[in-house]
N, CA, C and O atoms as a GROMACS GRO file, in nm:
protein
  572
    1UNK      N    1   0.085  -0.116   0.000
    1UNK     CA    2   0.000   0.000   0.000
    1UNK      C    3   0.090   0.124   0.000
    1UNK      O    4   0.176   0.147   0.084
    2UNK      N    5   0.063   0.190  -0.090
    2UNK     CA    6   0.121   0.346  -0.053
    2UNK      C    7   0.117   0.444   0.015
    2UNK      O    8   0.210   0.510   0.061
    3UNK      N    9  -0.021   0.462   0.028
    3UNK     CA   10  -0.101   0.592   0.101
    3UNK      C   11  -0.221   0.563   0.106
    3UNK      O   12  -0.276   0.503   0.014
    4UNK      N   13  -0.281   0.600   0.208
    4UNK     CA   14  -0.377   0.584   0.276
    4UNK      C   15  -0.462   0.718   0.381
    4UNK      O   16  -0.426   0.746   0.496
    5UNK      N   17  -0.589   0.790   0.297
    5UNK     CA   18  -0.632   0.879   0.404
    5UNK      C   19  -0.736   0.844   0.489
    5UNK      O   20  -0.836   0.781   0.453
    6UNK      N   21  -0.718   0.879   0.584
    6UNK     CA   22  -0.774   0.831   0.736
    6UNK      C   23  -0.820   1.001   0.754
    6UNK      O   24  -0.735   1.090   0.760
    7UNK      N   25  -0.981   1.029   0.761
    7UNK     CA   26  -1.039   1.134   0.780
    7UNK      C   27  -1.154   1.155   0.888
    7UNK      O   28  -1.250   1.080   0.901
    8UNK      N   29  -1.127   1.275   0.970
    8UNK     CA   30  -1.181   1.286   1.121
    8UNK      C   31  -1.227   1.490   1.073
    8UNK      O   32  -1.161   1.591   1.099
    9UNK      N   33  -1.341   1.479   1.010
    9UNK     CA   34  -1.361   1.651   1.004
    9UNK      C   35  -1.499   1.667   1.052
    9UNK      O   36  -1.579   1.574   1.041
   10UNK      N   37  -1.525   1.759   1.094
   10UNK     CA   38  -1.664   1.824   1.122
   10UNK      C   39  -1.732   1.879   1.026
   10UNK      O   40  -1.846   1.922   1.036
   11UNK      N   41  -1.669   1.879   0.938
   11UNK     CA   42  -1.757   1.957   0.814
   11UNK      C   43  -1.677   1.927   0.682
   11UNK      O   44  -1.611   2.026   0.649
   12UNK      N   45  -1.659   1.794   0.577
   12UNK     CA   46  -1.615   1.752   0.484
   12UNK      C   47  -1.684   1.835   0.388
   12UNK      O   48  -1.805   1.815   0.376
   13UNK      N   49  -1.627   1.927   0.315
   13UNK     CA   50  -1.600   1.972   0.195
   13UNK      C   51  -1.739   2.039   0.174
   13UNK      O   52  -1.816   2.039   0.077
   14UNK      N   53  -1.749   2.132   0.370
   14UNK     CA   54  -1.876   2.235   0.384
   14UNK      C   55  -2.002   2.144   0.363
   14UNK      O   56  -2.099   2.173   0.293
   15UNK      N   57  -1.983   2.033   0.434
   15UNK     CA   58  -2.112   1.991   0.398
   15UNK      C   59  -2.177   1.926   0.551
   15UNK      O   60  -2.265   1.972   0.624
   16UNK      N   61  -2.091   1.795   0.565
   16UNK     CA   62  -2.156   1.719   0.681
   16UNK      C   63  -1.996   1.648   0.720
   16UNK      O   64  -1.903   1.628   0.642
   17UNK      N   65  -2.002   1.623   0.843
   17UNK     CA   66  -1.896   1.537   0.892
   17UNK      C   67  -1.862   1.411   0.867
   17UNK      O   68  -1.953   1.328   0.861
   18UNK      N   69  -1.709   1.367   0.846
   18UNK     CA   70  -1.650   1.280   0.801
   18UNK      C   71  -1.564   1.184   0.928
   18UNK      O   72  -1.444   1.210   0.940
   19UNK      N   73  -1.607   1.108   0.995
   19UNK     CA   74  -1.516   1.039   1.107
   19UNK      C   75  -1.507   0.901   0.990
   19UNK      O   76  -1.592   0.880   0.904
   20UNK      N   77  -1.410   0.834   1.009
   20UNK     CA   78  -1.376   0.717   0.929
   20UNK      C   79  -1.328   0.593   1.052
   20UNK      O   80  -1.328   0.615   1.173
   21UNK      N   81  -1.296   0.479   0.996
   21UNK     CA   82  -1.336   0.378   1.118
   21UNK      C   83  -1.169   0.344   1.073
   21UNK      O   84  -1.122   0.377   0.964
   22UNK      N   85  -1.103   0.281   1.165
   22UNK     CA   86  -0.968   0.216   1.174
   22UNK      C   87  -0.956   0.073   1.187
   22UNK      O   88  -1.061   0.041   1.242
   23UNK      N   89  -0.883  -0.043   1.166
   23UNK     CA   90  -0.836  -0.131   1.240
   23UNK      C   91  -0.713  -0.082   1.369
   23UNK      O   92  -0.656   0.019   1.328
   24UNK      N   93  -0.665  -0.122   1.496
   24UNK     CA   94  -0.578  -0.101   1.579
   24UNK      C   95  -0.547  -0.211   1.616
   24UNK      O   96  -0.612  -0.305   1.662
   25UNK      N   97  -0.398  -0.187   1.583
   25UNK     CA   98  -0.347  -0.317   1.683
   25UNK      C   99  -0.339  -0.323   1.818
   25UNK      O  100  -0.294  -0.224   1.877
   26UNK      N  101  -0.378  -0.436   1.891
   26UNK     CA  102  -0.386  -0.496   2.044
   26UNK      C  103  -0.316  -0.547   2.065
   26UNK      O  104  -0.243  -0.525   2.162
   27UNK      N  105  -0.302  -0.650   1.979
   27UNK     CA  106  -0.200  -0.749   2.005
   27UNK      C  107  -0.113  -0.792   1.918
   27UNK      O  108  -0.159  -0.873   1.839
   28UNK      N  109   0.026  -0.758   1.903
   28UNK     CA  110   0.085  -0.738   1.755
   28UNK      C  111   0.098  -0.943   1.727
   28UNK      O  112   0.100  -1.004   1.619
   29UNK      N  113   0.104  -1.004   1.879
   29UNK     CA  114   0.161  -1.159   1.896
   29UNK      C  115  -0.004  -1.236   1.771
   29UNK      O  116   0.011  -1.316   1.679
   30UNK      N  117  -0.104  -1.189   1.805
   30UNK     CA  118  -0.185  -1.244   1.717
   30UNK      C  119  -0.224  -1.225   1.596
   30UNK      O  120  -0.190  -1.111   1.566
   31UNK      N  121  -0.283  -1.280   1.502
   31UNK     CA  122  -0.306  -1.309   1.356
   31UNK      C  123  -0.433  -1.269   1.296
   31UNK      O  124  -0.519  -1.357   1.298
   32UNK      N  125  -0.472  -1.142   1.237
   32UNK     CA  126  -0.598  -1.083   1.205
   32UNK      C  127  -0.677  -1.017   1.267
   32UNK      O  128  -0.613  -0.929   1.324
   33UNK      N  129  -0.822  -1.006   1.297
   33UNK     CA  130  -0.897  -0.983   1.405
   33UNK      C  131  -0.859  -1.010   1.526
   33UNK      O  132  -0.905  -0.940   1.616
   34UNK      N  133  -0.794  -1.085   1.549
   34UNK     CA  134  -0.762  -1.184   1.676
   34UNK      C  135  -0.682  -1.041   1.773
   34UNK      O  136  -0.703  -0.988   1.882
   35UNK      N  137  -0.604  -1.027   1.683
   35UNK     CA  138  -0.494  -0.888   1.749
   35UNK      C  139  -0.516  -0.735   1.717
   35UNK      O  140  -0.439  -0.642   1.740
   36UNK      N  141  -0.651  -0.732   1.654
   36UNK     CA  142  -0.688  -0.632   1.635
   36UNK      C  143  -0.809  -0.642   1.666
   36UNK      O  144  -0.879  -0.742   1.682
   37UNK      N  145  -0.848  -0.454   1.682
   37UNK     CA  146  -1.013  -0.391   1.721
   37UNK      C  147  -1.002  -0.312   1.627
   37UNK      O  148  -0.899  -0.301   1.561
   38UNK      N  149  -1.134  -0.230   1.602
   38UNK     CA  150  -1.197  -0.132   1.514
   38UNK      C  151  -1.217  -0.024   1.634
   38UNK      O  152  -1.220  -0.041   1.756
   39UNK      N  153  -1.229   0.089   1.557
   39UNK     CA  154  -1.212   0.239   1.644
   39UNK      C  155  -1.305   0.330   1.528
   39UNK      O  156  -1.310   0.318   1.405
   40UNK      N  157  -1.372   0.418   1.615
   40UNK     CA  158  -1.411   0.515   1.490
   40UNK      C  159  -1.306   0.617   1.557
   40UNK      O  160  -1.280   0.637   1.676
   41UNK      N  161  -1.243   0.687   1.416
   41UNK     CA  162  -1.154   0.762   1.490
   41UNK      C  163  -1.266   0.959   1.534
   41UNK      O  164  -1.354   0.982   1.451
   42UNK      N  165  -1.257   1.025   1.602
   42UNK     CA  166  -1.357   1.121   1.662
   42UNK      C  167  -1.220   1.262   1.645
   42UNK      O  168  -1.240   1.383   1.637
   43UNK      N  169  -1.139   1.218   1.645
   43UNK     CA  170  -1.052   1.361   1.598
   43UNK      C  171  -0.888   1.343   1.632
   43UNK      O  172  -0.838   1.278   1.724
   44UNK      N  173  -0.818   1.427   1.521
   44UNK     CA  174  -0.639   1.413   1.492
   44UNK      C  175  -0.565   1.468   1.599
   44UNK      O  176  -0.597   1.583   1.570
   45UNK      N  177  -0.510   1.479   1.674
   45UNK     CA  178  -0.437   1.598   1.783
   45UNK      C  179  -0.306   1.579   1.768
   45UNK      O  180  -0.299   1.494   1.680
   46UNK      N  181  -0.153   1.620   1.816
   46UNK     CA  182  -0.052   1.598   1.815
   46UNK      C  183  -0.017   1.715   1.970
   46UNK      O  184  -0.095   1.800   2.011
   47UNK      N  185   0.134   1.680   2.036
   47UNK     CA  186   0.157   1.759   2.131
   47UNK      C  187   0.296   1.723   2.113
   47UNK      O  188   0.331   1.637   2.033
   48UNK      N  189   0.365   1.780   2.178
   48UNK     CA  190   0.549   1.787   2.236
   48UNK      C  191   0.531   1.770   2.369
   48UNK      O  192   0.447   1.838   2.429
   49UNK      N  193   0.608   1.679   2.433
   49UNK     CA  194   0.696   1.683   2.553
   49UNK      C  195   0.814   1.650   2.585
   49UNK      O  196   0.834   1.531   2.561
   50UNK      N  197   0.914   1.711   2.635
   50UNK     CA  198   0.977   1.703   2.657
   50UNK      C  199   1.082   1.681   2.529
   50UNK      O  200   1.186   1.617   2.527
   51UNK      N  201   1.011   1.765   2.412
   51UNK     CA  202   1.104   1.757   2.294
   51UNK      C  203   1.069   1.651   2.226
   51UNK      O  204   1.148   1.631   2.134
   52UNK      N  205   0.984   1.576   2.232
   52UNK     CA  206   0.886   1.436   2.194
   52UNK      C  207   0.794   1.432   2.122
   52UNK      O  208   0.689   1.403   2.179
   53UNK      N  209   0.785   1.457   1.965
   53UNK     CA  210   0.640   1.439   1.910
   53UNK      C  211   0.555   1.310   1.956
   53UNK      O  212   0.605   1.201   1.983
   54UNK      N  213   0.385   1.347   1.959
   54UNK     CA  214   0.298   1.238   2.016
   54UNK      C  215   0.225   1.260   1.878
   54UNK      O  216   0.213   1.381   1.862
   55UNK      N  217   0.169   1.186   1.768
   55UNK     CA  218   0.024   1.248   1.690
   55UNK      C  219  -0.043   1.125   1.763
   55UNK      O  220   0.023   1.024   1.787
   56UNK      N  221  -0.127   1.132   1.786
   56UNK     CA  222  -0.223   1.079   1.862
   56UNK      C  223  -0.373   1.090   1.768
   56UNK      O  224  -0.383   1.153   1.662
   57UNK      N  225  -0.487   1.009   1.837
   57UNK     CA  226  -0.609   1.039   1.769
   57UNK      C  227  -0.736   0.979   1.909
   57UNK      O  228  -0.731   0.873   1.972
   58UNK      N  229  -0.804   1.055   1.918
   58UNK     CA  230  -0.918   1.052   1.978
   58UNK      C  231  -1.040   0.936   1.931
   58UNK      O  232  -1.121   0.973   1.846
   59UNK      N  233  -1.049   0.824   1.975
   59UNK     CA  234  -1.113   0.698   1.939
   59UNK      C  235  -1.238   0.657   2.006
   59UNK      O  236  -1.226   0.663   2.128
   60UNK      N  237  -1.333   0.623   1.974
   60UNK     CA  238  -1.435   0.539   1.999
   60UNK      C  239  -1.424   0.361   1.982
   60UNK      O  240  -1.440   0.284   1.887
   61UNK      N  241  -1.400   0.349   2.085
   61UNK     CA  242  -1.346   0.173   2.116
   61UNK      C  243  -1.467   0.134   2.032
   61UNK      O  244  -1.553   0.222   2.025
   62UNK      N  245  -1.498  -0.011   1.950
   62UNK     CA  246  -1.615  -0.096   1.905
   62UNK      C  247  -1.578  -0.256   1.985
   62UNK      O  248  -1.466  -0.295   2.018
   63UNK      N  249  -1.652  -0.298   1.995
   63UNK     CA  250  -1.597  -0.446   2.004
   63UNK      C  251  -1.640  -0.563   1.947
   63UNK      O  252  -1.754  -0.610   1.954
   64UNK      N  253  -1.544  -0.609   1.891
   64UNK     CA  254  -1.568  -0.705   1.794
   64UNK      C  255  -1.636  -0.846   1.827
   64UNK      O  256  -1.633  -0.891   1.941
   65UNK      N  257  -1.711  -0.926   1.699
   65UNK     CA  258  -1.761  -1.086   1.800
   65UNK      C  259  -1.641  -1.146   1.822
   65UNK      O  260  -1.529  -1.098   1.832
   66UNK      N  261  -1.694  -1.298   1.830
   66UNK     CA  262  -1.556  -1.390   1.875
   66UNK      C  263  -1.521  -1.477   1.764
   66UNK      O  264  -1.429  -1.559   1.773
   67UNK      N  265  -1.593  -1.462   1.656
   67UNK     CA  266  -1.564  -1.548   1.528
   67UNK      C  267  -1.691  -1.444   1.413
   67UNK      O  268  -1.783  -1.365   1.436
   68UNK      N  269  -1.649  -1.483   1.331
   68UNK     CA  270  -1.702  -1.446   1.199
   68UNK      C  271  -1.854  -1.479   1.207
   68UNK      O  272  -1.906  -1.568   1.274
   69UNK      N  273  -1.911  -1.393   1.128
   69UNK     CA  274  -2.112  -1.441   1.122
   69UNK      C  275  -2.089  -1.544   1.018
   69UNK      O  276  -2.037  -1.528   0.908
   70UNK      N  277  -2.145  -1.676   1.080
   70UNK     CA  278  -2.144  -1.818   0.963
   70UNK      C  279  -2.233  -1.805   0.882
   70UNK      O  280  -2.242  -1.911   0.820
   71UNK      N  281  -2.356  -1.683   0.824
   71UNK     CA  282  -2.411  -1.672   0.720
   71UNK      C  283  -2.315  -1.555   0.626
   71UNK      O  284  -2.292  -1.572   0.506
   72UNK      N  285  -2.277  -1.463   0.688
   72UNK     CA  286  -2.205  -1.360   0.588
   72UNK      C  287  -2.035  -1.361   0.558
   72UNK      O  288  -1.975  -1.311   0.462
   73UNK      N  289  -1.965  -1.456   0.707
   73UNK     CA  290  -1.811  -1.486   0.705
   73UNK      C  291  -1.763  -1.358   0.767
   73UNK      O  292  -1.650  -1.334   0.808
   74UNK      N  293  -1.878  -1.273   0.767
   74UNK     CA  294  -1.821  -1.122   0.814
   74UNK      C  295  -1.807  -1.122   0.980
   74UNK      O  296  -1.888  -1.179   1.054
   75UNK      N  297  -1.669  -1.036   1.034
   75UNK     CA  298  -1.675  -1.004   1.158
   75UNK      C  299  -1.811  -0.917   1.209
   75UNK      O  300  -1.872  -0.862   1.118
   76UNK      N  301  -1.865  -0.899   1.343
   76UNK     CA  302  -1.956  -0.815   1.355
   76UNK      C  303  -1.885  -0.731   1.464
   76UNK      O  304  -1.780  -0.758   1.521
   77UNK      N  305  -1.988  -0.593   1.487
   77UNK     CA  306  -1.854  -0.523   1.561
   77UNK      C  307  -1.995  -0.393   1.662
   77UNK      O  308  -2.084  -0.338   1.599
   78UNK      N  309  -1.985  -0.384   1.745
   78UNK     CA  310  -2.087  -0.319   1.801
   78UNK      C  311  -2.018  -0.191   1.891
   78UNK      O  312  -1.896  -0.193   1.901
   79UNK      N  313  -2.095  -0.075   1.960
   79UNK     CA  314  -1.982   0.050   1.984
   79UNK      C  315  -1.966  -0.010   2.160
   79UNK      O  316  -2.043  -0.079   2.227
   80UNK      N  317  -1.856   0.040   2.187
   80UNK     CA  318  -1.829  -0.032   2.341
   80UNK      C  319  -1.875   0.107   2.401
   80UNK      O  320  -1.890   0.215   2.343
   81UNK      N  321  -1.895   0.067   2.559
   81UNK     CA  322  -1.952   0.157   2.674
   81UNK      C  323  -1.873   0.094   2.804
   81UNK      O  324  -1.824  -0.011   2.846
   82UNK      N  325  -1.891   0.223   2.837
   82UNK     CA  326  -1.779   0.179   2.970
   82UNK      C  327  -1.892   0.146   3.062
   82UNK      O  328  -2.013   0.151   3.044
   83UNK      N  329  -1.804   0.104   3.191
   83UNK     CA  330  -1.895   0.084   3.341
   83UNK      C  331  -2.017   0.181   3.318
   83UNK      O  332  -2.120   0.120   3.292
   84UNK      N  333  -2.028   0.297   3.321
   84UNK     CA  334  -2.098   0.399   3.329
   84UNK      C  335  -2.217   0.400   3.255
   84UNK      O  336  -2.314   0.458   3.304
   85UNK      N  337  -2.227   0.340   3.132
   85UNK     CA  338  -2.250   0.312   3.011
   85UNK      C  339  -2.292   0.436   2.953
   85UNK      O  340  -2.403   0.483   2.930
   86UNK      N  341  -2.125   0.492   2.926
   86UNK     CA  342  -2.078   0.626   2.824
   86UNK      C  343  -2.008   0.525   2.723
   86UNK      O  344  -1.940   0.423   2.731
   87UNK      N  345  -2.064   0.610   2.618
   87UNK     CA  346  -1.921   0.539   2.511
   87UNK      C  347  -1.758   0.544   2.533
   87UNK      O  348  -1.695   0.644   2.567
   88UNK      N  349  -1.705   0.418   2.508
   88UNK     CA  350  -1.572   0.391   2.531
   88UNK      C  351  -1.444   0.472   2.429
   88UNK      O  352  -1.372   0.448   2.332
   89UNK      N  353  -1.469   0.567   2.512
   89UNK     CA  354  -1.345   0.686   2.386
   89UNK      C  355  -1.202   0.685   2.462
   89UNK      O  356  -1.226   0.685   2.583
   90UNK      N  357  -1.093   0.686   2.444
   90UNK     CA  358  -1.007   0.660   2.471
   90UNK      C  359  -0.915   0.770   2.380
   90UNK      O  360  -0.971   0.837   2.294
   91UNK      N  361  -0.773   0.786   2.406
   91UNK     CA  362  -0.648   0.878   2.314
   91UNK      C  363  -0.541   0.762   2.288
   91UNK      O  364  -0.455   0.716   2.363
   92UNK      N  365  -0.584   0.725   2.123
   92UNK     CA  366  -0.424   0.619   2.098
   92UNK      C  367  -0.331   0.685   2.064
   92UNK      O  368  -0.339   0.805   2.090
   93UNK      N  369  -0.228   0.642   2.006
   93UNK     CA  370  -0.075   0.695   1.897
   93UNK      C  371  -0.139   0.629   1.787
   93UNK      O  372  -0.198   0.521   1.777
   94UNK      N  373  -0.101   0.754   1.682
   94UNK     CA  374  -0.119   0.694   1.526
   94UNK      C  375  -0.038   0.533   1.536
   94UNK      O  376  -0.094   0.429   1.501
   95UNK      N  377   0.056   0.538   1.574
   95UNK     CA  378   0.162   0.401   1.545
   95UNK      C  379   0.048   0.285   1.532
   95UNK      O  380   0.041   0.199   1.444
   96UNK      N  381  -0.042   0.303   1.646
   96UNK     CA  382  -0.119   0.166   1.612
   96UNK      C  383  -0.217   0.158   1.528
   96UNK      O  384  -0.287   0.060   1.555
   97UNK      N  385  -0.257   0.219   1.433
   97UNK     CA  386  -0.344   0.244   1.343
   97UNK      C  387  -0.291   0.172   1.231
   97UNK      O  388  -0.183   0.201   1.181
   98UNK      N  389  -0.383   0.054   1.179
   98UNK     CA  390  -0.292  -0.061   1.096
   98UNK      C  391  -0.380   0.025   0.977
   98UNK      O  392  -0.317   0.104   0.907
   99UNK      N  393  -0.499   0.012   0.960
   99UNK     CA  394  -0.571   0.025   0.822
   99UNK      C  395  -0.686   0.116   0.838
   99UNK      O  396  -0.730   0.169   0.940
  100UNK      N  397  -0.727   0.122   0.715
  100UNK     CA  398  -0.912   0.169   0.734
  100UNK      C  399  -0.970   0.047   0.755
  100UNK      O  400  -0.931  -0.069   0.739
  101UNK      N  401  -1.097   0.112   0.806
  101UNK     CA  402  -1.191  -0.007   0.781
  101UNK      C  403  -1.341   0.052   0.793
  101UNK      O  404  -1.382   0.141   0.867
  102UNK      N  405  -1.438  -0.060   0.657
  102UNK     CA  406  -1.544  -0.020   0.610
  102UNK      C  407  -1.619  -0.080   0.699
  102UNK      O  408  -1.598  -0.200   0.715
  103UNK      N  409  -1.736  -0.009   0.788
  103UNK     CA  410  -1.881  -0.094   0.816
  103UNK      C  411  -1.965  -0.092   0.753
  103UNK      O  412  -1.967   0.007   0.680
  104UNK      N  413  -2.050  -0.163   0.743
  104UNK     CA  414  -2.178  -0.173   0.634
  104UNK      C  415  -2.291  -0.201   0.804
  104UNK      O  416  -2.263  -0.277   0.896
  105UNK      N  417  -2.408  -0.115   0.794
  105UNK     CA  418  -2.519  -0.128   0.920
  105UNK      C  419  -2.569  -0.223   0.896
  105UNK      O  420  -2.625  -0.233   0.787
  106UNK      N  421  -2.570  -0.364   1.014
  106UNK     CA  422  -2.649  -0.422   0.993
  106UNK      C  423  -2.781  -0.417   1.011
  106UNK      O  424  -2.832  -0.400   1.122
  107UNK      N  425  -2.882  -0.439   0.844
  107UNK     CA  426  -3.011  -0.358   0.883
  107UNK      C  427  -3.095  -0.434   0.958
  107UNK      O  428  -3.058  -0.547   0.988
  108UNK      N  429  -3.236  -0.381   1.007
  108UNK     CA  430  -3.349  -0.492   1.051
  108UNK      C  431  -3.422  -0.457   0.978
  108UNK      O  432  -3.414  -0.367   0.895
  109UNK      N  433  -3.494  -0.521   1.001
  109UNK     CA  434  -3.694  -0.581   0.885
  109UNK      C  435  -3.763  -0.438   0.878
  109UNK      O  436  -3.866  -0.426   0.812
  110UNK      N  437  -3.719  -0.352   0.930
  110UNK     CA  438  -3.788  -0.206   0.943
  110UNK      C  439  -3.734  -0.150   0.829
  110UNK      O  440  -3.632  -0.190   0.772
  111UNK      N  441  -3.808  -0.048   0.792
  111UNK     CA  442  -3.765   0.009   0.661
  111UNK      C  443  -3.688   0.117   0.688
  111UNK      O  444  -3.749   0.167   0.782
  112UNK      N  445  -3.594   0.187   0.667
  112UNK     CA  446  -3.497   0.336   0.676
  112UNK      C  447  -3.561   0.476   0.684
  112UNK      O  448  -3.603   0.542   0.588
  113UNK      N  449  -3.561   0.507   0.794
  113UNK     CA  450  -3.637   0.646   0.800
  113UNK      C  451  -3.591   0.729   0.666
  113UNK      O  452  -3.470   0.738   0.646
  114UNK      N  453  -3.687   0.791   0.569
  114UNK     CA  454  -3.642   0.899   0.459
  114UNK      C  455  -3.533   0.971   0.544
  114UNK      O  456  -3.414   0.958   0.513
  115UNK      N  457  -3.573   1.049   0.655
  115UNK     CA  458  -3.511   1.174   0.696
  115UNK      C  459  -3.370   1.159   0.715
  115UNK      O  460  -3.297   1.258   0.712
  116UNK      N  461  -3.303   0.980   0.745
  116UNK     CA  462  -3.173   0.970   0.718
  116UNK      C  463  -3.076   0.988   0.650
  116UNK      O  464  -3.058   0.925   0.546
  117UNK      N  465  -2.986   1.086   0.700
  117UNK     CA  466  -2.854   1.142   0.614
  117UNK      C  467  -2.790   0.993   0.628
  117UNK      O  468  -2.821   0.906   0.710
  118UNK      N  469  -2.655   0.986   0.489
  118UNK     CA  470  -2.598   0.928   0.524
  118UNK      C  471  -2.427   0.913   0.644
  118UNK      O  472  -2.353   0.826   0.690
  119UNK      N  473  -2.443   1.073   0.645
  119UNK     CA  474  -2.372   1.117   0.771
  119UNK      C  475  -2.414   1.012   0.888
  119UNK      O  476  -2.348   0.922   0.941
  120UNK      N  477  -2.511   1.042   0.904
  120UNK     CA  478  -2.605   0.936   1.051
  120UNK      C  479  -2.627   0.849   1.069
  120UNK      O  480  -2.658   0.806   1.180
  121UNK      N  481  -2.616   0.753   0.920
  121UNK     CA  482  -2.652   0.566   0.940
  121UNK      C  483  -2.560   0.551   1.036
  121UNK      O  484  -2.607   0.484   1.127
  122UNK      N  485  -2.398   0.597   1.064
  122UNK     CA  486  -2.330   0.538   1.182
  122UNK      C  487  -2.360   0.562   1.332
  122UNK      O  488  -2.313   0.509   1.433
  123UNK      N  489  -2.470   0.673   1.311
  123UNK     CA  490  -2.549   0.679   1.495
  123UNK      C  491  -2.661   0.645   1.508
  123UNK      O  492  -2.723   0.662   1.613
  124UNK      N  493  -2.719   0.581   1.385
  124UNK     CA  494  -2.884   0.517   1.404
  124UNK      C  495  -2.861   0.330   1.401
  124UNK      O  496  -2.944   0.247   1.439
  125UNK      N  497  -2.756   0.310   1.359
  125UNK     CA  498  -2.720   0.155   1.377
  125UNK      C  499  -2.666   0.079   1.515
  125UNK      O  500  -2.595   0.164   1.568
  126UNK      N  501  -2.666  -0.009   1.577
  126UNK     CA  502  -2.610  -0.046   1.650
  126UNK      C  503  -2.560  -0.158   1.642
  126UNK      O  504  -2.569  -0.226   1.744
  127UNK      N  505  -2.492  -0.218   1.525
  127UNK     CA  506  -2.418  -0.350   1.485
  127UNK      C  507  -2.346  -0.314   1.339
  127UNK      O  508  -2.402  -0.269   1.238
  128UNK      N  509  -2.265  -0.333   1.350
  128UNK     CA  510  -2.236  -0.340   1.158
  128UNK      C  511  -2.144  -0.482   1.144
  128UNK      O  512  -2.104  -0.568   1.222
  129UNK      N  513  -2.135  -0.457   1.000
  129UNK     CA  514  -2.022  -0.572   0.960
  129UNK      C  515  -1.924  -0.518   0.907
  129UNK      O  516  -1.922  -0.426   0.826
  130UNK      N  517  -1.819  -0.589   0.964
  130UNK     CA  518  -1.665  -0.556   0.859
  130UNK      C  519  -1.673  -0.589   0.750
  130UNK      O  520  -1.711  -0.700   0.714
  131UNK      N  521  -1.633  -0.478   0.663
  131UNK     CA  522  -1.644  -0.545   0.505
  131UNK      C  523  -1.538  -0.562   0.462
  131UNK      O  524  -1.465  -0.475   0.414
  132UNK      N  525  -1.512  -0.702   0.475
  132UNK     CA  526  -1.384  -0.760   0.461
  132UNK      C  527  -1.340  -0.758   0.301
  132UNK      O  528  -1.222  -0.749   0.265
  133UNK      N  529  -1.471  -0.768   0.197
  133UNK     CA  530  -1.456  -0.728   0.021
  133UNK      C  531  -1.416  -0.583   0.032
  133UNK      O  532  -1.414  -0.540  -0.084
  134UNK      N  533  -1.385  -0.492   0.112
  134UNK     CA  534  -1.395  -0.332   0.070
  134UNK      C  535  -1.247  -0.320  -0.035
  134UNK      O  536  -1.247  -0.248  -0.134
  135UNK      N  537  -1.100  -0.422   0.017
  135UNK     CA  538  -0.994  -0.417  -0.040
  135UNK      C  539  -0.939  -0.544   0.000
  135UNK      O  540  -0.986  -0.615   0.088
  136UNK      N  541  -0.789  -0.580  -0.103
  136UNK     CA  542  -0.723  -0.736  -0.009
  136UNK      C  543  -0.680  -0.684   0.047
  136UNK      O  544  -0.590  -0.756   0.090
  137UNK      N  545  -0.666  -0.536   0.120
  137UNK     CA  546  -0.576  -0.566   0.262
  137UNK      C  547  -0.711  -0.610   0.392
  137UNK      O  548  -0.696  -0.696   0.478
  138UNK      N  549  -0.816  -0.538   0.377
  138UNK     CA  550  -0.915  -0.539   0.446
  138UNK      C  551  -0.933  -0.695   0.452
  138UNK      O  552  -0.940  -0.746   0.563
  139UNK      N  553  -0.941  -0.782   0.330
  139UNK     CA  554  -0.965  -0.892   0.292
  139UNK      C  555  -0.872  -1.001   0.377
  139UNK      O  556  -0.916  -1.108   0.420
  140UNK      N  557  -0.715  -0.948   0.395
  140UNK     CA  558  -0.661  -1.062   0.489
  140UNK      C  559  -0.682  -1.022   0.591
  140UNK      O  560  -0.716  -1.130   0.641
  141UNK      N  561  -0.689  -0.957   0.665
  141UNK     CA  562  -0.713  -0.879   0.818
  141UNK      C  563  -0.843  -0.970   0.856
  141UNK      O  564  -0.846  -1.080   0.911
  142UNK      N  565  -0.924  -0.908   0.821
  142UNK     CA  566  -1.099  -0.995   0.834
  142UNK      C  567  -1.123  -1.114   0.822
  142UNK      O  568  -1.211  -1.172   0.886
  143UNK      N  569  -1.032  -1.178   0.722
  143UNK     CA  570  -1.124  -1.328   0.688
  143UNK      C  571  -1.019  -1.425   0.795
  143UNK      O  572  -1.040  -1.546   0.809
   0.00000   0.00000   0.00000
């Protein structure tokens, strides 16, 4: 891969906001999903200390199932909440940011409110799937 943009704006190109979803590594010792989570990333920051660049990114933890859905092969991935039950946002280092990654909402039998932007399918859903077809890198990571 060459390049890769990873986008966190409040207002994409004056219109509506752009947060994009990540893979992160957990565990570099394991193989795929296994050592990785999904993050929506919520915004870019960077700081100095002590003469030390940090770029960092502001994350929304998801948590993934424990095996693949045996009708779609797809991981499923739902948003985590802490004790409190606030969403699980956390501050990583870019370093662990392996890839993008696509969700697709998993829908129900109900039909899609018109009034839905597609800005919002990611706060009116509460399950998606990894779309492990989005690319082959996505493709070995997932399957």
């Amino acid at each position: 891969m060459k390049r890769e943009y990873i986008r966190s704006c409040p207002m994409w190109r004056h219109e509506q906001p752009q947060h994009d979803w990540v893979f992160v590594t957990t565990d570099p010792g394991l193989n795929g999903m296994c050592g990785m989570d999904v993050v929506h990333v919520l915004a870019f920051f960077s700081f100095t200390l002590h003469g030390q660049h940090y770029p960092c990114a502001v994350v929304h933890w998801f948590i993934h199932s424990e095996e693949p859905d045996e009708i779609t092969g797809m991981w499923i991935v739902c948003p985590g909440f802490n004790a409190h039950n606030q969403p699980d946002i956390s501050i990583i280092h870019l370093d662990t940011i392996y890839h993008a990654a696509h969700l697709i909402p998993i829908y129900g039998i109900q039909d899609i409110p018109p009034e839905i932007q597609p800005h919002q399918s990611y706060d009116v859903f509460r399950a998606y799937y990894i779309n492990k077809f989005a690319d082959h890198h996505t493709f070995e990571i997932a399957s």
